[in-house]
Biopython code that builds the backbone (N, CA, C, O; Angstrom):
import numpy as np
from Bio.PDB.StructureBuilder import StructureBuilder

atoms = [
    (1, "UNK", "N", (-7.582, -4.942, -10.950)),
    (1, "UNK", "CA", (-8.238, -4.057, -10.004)),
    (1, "UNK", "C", (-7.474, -2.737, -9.955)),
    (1, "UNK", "O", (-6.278, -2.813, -9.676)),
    (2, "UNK", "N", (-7.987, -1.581, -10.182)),
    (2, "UNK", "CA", (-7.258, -0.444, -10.377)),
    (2, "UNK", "C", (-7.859, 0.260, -8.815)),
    (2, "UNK", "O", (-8.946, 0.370, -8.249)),
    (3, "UNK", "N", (-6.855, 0.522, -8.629)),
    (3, "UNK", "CA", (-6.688, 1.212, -6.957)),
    (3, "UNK", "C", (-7.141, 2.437, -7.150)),
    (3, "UNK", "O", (-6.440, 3.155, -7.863)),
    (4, "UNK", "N", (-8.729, 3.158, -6.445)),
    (4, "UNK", "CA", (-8.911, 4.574, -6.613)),
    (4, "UNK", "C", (-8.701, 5.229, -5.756)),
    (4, "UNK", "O", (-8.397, 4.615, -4.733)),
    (5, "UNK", "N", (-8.727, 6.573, -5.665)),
    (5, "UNK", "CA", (-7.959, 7.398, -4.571)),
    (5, "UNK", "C", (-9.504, 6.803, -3.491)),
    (5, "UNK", "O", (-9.285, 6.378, -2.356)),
    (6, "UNK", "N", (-10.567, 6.848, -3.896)),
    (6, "UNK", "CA", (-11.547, 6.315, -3.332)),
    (6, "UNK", "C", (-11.709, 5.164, -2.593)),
    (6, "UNK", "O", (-12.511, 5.188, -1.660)),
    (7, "UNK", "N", (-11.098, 4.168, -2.840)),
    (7, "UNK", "CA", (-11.235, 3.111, -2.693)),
    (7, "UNK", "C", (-10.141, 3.280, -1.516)),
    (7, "UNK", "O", (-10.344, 3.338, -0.303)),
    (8, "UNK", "N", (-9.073, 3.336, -2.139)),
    (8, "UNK", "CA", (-7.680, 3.680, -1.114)),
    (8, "UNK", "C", (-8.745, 4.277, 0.415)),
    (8, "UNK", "O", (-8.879, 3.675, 1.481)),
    (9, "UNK", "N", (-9.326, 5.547, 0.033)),
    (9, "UNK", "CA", (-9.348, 5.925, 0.813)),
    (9, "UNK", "C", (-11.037, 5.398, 2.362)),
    (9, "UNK", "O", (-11.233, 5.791, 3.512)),
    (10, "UNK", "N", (-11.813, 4.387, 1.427)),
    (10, "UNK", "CA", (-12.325, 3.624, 2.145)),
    (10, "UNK", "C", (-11.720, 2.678, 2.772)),
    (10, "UNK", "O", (-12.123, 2.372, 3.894)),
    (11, "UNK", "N", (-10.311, 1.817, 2.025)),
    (11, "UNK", "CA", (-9.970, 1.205, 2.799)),
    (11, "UNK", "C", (-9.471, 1.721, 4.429)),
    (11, "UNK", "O", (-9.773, 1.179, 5.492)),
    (12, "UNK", "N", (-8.743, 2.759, 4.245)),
    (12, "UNK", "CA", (-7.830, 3.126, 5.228)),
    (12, "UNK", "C", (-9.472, 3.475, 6.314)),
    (12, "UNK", "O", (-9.417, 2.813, 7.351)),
    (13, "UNK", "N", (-10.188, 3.949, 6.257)),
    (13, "UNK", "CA", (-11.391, 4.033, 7.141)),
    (13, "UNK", "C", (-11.710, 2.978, 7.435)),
    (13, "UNK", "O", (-11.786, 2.820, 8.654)),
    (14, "UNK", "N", (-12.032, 1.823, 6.619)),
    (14, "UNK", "CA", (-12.145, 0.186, 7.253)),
    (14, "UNK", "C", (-11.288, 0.072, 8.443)),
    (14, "UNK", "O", (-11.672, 0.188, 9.607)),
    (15, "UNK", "N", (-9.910, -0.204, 7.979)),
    (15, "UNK", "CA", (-9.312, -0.272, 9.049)),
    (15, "UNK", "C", (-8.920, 0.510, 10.218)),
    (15, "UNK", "O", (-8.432, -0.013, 11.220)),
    (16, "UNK", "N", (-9.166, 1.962, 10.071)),
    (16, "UNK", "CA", (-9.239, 2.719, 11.504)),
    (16, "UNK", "C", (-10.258, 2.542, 11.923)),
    (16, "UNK", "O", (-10.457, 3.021, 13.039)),
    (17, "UNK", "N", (-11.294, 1.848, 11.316)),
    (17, "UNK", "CA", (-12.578, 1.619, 12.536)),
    (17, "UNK", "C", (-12.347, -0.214, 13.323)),
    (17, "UNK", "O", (-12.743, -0.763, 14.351)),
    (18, "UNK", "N", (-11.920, -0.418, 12.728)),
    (18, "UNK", "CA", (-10.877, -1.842, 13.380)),
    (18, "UNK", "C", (-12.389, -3.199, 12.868)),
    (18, "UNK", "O", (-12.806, -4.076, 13.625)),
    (19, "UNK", "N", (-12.811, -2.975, 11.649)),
    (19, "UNK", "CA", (-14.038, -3.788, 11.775)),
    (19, "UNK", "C", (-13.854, -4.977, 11.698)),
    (19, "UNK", "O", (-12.945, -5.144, 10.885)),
    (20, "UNK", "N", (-14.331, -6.268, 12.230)),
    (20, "UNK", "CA", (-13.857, -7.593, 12.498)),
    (20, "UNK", "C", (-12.349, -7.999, 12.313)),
    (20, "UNK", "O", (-12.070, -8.900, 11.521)),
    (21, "UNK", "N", (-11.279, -7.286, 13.100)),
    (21, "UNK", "CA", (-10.512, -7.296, 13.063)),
    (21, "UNK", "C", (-9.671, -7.951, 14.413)),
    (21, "UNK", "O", (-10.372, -7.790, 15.412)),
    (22, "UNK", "N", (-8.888, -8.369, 14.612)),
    (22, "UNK", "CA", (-8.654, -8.818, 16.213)),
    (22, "UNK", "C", (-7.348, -7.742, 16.559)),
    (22, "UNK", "O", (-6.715, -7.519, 15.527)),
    (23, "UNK", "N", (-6.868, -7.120, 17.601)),
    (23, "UNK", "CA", (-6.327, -6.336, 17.938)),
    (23, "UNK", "C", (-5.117, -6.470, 17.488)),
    (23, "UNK", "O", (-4.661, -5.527, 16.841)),
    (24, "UNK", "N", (-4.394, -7.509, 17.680)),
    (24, "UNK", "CA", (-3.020, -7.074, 17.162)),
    (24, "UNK", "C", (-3.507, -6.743, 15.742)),
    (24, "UNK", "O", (-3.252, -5.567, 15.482)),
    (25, "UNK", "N", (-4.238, -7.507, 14.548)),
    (25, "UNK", "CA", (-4.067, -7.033, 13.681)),
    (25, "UNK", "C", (-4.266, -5.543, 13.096)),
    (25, "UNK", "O", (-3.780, -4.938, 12.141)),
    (26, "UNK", "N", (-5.122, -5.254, 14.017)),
    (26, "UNK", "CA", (-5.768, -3.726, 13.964)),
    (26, "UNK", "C", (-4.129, -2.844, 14.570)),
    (26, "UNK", "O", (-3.936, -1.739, 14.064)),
    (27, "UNK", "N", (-3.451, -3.168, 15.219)),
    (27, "UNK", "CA", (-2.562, -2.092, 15.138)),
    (27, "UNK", "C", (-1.566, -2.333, 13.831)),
    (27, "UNK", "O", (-1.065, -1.380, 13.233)),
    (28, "UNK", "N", (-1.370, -3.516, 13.511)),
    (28, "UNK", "CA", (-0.217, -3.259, 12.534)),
    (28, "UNK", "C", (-1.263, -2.733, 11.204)),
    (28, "UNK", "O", (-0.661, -2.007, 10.414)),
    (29, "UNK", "N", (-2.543, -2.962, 10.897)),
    (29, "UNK", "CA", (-3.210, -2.496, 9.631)),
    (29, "UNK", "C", (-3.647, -1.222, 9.923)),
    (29, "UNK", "O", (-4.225, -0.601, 9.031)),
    (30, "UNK", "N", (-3.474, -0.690, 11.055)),
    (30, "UNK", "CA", (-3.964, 0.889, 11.623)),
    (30, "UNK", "C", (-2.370, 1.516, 11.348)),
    (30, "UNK", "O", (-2.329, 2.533, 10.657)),
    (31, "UNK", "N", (-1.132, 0.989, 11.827)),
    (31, "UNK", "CA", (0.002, 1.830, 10.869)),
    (31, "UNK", "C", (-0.067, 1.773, 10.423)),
    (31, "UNK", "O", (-0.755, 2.749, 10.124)),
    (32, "UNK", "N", (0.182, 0.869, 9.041)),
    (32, "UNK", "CA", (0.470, 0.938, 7.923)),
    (32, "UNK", "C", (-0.741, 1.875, 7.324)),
    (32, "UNK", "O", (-0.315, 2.539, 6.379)),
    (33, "UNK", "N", (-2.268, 2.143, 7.631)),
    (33, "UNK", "CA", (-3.109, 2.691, 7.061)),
    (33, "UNK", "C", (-2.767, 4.444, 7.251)),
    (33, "UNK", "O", (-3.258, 5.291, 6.506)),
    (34, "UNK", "N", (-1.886, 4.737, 8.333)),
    (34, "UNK", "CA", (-1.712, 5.918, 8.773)),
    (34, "UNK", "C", (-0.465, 6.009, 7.858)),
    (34, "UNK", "O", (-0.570, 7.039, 7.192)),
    (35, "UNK", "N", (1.044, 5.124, 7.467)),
    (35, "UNK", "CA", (1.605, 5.385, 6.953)),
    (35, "UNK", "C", (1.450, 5.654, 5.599)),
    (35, "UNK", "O", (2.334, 6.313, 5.053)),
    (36, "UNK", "N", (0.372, 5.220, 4.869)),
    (36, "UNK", "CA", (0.065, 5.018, 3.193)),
    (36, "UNK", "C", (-0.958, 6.555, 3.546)),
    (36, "UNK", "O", (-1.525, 7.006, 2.551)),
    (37, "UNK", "N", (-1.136, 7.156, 4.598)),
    (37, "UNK", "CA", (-1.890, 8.447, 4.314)),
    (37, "UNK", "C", (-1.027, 9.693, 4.016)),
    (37, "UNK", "O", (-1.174, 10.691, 3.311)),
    (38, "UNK", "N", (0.083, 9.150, 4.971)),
    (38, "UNK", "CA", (1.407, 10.118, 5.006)),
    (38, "UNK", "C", (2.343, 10.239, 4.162)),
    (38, "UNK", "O", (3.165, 11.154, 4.129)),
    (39, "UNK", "N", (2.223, 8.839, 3.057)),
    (39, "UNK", "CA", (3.305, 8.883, 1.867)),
    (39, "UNK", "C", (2.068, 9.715, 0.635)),
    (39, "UNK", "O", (2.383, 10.595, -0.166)),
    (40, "UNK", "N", (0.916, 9.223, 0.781)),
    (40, "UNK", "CA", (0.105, 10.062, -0.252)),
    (40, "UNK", "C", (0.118, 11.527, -0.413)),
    (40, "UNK", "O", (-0.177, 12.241, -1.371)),
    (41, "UNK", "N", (0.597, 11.823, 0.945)),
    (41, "UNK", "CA", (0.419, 13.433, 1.087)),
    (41, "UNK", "C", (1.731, 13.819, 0.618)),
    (41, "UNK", "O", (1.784, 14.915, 0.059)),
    (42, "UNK", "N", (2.858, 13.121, 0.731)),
    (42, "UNK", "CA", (4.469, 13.580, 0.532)),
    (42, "UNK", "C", (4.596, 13.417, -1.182)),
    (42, "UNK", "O", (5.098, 14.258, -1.928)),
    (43, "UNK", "N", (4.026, 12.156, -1.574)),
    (43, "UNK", "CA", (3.928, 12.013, -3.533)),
    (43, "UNK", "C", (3.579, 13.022, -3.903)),
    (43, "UNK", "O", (3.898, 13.033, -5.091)),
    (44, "UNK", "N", (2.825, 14.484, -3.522)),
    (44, "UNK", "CA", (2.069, 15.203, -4.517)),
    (44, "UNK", "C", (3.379, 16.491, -4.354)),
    (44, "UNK", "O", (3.316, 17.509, -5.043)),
    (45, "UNK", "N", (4.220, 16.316, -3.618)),
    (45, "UNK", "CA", (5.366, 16.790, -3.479)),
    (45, "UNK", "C", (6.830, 16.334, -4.645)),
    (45, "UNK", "O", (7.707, 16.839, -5.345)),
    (46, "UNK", "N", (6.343, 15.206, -4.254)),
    (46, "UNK", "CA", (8.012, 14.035, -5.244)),
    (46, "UNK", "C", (8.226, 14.919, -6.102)),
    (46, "UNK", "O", (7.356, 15.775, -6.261)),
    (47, "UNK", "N", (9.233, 14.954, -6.762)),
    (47, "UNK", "CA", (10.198, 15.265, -7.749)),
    (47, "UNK", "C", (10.917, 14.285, -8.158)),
    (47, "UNK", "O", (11.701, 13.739, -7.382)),
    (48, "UNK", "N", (10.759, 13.813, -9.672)),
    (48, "UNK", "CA", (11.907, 12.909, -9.870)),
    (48, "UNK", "C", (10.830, 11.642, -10.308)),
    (48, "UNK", "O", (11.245, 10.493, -10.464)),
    (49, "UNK", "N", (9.535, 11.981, -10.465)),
    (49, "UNK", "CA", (8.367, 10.351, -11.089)),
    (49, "UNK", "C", (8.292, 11.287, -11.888)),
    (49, "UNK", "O", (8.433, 12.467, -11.564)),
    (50, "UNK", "N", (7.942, 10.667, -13.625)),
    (50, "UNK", "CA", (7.524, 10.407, -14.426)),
    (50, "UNK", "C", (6.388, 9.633, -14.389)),
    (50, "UNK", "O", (5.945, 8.895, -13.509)),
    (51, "UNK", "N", (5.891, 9.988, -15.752)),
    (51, "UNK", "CA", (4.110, 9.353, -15.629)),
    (51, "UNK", "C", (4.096, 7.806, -16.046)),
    (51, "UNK", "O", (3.044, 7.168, -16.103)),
    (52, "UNK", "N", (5.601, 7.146, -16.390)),
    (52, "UNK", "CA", (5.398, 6.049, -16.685)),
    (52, "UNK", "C", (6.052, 5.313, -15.079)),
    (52, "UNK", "O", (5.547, 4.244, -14.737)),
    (53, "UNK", "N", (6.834, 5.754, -14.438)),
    (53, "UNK", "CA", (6.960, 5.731, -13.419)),
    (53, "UNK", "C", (5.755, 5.145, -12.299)),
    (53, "UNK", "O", (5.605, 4.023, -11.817)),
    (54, "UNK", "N", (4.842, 6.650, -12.086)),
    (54, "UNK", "CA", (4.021, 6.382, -11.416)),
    (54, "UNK", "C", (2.648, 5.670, -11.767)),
    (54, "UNK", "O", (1.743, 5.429, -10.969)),
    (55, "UNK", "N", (2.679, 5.352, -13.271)),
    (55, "UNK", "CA", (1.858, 3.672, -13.581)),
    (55, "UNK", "C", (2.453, 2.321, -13.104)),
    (55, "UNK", "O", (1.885, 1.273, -12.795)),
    (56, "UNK", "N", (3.522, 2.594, -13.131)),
    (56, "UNK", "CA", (4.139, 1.499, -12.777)),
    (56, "UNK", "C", (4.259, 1.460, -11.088)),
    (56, "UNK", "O", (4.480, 0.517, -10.329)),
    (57, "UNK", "N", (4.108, 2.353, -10.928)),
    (57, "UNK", "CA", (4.114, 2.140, -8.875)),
    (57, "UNK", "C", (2.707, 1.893, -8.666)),
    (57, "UNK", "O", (2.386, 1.150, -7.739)),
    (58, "UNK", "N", (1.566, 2.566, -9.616)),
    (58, "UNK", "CA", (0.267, 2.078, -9.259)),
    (58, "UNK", "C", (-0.236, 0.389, -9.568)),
    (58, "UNK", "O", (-1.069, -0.343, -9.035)),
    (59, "UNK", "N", (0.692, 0.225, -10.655)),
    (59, "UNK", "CA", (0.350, -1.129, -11.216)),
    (59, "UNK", "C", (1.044, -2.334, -9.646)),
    (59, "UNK", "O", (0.349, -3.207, -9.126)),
    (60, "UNK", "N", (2.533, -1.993, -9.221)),
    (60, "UNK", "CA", (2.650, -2.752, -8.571)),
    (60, "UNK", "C", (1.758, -2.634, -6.952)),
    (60, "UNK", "O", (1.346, -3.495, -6.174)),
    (61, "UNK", "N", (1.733, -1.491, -6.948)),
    (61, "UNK", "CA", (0.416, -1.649, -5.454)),
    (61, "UNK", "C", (-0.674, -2.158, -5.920)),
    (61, "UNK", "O", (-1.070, -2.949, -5.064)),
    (62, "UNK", "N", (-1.530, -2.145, -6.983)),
    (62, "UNK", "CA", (-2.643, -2.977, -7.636)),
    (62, "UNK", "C", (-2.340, -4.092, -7.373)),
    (62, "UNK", "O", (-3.301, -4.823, -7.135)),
    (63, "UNK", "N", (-1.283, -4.577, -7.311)),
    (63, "UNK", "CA", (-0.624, -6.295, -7.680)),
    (63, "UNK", "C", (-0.497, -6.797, -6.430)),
    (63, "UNK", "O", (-0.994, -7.897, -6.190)),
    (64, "UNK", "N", (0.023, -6.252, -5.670)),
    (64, "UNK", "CA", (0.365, -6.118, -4.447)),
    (64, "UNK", "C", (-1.303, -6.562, -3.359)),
    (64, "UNK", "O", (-1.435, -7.433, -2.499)),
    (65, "UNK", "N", (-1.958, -5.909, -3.699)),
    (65, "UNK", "CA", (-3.266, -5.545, -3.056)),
    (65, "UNK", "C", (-4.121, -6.898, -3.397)),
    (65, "UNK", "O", (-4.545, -7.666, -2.533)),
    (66, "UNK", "N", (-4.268, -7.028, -4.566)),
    (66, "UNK", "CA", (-4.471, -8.059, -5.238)),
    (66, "UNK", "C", (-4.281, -9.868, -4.350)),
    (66, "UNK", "O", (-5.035, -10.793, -4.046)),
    (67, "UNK", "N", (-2.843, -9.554, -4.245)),
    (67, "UNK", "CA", (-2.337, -10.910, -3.868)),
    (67, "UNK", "C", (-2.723, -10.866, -2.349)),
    (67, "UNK", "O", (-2.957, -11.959, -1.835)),
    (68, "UNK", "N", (-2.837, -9.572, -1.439)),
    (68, "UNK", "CA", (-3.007, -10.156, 0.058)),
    (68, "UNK", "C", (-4.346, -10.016, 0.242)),
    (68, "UNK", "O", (-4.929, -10.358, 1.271)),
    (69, "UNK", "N", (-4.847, -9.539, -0.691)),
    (69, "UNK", "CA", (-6.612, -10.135, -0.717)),
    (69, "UNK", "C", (-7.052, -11.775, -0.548)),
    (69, "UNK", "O", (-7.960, -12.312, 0.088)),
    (70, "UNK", "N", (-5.893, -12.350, -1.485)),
    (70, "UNK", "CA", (-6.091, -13.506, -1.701)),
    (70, "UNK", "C", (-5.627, -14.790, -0.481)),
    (70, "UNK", "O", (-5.882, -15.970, -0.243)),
    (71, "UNK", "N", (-4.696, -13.536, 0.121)),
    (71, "UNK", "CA", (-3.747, -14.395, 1.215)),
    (71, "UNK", "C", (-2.310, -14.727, 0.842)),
    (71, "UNK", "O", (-1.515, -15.256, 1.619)),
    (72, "UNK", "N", (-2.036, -14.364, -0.445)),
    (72, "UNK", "CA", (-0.880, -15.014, -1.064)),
    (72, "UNK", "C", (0.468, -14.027, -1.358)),
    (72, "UNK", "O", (1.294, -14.419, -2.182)),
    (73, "UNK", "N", (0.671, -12.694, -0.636)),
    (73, "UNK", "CA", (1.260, -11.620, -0.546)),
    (73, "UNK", "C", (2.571, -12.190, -0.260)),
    (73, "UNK", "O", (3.428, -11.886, -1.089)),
    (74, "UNK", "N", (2.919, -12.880, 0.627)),
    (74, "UNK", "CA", (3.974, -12.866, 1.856)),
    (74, "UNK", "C", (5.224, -13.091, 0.610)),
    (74, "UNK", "O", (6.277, -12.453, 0.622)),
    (75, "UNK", "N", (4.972, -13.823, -0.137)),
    (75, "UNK", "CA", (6.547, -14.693, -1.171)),
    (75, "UNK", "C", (6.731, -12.924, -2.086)),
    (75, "UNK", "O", (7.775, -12.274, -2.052)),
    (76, "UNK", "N", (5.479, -12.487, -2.803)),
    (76, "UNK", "CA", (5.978, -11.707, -3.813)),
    (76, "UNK", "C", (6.598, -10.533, -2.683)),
    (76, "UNK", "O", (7.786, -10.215, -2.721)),
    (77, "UNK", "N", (5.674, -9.963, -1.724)),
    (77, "UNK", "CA", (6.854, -8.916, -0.522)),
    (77, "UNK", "C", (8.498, -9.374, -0.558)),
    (77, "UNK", "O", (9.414, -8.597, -0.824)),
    (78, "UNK", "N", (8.617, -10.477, -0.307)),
    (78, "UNK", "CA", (10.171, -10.920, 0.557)),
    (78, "UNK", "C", (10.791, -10.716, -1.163)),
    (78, "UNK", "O", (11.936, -10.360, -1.444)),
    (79, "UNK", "N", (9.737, -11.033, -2.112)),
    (79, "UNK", "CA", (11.015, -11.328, -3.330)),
    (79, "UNK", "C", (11.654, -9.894, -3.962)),
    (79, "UNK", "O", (12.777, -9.582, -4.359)),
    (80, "UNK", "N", (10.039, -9.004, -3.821)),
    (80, "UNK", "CA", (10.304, -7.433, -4.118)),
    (80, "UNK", "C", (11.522, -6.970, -3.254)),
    (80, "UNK", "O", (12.643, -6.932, -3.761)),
    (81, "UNK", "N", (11.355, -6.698, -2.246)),
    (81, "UNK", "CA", (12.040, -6.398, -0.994)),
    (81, "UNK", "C", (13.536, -6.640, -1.383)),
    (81, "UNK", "O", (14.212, -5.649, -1.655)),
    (82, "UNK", "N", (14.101, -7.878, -1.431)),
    (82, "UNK", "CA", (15.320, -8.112, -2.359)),
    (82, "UNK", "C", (15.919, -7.498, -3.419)),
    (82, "UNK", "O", (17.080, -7.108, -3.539)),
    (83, "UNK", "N", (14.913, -7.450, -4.246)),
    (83, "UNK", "CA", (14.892, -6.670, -5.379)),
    (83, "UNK", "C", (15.186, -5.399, -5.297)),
    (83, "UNK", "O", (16.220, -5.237, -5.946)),
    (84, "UNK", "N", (14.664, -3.950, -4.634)),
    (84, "UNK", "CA", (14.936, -3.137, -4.662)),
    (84, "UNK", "C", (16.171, -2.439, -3.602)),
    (84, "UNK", "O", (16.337, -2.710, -2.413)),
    (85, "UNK", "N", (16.675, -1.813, -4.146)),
    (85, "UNK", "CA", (17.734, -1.225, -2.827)),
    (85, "UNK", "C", (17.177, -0.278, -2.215)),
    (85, "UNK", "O", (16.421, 0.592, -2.646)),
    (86, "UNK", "N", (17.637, -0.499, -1.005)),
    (86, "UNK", "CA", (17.539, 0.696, 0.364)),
    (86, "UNK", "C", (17.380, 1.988, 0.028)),
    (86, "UNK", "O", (16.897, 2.798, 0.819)),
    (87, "UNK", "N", (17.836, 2.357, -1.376)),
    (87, "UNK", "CA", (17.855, 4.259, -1.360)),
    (87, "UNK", "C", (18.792, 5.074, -0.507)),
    (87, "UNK", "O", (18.656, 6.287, -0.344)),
    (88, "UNK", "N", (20.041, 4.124, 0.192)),
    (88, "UNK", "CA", (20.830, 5.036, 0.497)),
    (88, "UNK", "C", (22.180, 4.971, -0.013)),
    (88, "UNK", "O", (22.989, 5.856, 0.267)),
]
sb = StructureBuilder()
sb.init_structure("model")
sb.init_model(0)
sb.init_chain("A")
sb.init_seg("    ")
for serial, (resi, resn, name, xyz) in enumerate(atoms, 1):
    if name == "N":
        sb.init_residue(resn, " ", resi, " ")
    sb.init_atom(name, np.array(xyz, "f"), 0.0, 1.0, " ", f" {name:<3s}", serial, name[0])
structure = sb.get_structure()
């Protein structure tokens, strides 16, 4: 499933309209939908991606997206998460 700026950007409208959603979940999928608007706008800024780079950040949000569609997100998050360092 290749993630389009389109698609991205229907999702994030799904969830600010909160559709069959139950409230707590609607606030934590209403940040995170506000935060993935605010990192999109800061990427066209980055310095420092390469184009194999940013296939590879699209491939793992594809993957990513993929698995909590399915329900099955939670193990590959905690294992990524490990995986990468803090950045400071």
């Amino acid at each position: 499933m290749k993630l389009t700026k389109e698609r991205l950007v229907q999702i994030i409208k799904e969830e600010m309209e909160g559709e069959d959603v139950s409230q707590e979940e609607l606030t934590t999928k209403q940040e995170l939908s506000i935060k993935l608007v605010q990192l999109s706008k800061e990427i066209r800024n980055l310095k420092g991606l390469d184009s194999t780079e940013i296939a590879e950040l699209d491939t793992i949000i594809n993957r990513l997206i993929v698995l909590a569609e399915k329900g099955s997100v939670g193990s590959a998050l905690r294992a990524l998460n490990k995986r990468i360092p803090d950045g400071q």
